[in-house]
N, C-alpha and C positions, 0 to 999 in steps of 0.2 A: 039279485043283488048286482050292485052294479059295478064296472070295473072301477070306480073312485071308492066306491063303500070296504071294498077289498085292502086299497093300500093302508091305511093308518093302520089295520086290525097284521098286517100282515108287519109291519115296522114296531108294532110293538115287540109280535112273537119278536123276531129278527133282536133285535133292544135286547129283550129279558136273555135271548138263549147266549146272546156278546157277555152281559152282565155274570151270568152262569160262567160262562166260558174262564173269565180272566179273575174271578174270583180265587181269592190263595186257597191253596189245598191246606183241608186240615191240619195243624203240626202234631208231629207226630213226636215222641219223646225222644231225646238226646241217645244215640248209642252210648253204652257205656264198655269200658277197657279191664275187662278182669285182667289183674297182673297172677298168674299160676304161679303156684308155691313150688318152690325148687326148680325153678328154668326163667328162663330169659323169653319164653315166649308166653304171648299176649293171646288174649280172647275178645273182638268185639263182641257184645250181645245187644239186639236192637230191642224195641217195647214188645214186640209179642211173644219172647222168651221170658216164663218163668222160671225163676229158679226153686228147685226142687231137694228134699233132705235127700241126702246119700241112703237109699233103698238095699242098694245090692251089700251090702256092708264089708268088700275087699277094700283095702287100704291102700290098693292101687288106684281108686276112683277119686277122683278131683274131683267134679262137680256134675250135679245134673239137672236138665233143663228140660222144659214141657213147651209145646204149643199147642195154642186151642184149640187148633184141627186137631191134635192128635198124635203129632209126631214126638217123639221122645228122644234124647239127646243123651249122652255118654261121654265121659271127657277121662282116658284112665293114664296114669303114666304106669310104665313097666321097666322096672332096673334091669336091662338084659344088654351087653354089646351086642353094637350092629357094625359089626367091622366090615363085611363084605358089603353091606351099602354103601362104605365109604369110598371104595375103588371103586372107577369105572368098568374093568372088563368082572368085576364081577357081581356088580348091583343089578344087573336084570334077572340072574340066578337066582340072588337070592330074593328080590322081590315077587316070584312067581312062587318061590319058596313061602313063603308066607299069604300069596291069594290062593295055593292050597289048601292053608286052615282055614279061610270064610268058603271056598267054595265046598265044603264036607258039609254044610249045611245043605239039608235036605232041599231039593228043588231050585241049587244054586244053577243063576243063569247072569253071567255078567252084563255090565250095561257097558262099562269106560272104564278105562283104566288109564292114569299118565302118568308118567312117576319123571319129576323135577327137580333139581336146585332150587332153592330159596333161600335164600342169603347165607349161601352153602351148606344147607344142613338139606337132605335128602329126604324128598316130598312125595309119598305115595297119595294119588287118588280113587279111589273107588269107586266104581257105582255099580251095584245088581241088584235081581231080584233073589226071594226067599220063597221056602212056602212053609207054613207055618207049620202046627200038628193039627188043628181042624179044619188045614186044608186050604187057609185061604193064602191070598200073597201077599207079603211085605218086600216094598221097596225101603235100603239101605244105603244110605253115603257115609262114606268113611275116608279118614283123613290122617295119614300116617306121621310123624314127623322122626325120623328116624335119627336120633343123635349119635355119639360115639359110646353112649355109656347106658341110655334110657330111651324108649320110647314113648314121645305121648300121641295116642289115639284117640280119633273123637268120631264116633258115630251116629248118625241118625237115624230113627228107621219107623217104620208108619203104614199102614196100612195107604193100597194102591194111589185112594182116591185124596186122601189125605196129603200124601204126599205131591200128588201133585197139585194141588192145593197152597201149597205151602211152599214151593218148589226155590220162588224166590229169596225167603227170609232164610230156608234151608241152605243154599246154594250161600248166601250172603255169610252167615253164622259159620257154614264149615272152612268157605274158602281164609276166615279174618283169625283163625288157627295159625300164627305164622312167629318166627322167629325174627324180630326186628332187623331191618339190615342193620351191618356195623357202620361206625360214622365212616367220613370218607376222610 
């Protein structure tokens, strides 16, 4: 073949892969704003959370969510004061105090942890592994929001591969957990 027989076949590819290139990305469905019953904080959930009936059937549980990898979602409020979250010399106490009770789980091995202000209401972050009872591992993310009066927690947690799989809509879903700022 000759070097002329080459270009048009080569300007097509080049053509079609432009064409591909700048073509709009599928759309994707609207996030929607769960407003949570009894607080001021809000929930995005984007299209590949479903919503799922309340299972665990405590009355602490707000809502629960599934993705098709596999990961499963947990959203609980809990009536308990968190007065020592609200002082600074004393909110690292007691937040170690409390990754005490997820680290009692068998096979706990931390990934992250950071605990924040967000529009002043006290932000614990989470992340470790698990090991399960047949042995295998679950990665969890969890997301604290510690008010004066209630806590609401939302967890995620999924088998290894799943998880990271899913890492981004997880990461999206847990971090949109938030307490609206106040106006200015």
């Amino acid at each position: 073949m000759t070097r002329a027989g080459r270009g048009p076949r080569v300007l097509v590819v080049l053509s079609l892969a432009f064409v591909l290139a700048s073509a709009p990305a599928p759309a994707r469905a609207a996030p929607r704003v769960i407003d949570l019953p009894r607080t001021l904080a809000t929930l995005t959930v984007d299209a590949p959370w479903v919503e799922q009936p309340a299972a665990t059937s405590p009355t602490s549980t707000v809502l629960e969510l599934a993705h098709p990898r596999g990961v499963r979602v947990v959203l609980t409020r809990t009536d308990a004061p968190n007065p020592q979250a609200w002082r600074a010399a004393t909110r690292e106490a007691y937040v170690d105090e409390l990754e005490r009770g997820f680290a009692a789980a068998p096979g706990y091995r931390r990934g992250k942890r950071t605990v924040t202000l967000r529009a002043t209401i006290p932000t614990v972050d989470l992340r470790f592994e698990r090991r399960l009872p047949d042995g295998t591992r679950e990665q969890v993310v969890v997301r604290l929001l510690l008010y004066r009066t209630y806590t609401l927690a939302l967890a995620a947690a999924g088998p290894t591969r799943a998880m990271r799989a899913a890492r981004r809509d997880v990461d999206r879903l847990v971090t949109s957990l938030a307490q609206p700022a106040p106006p200015s």
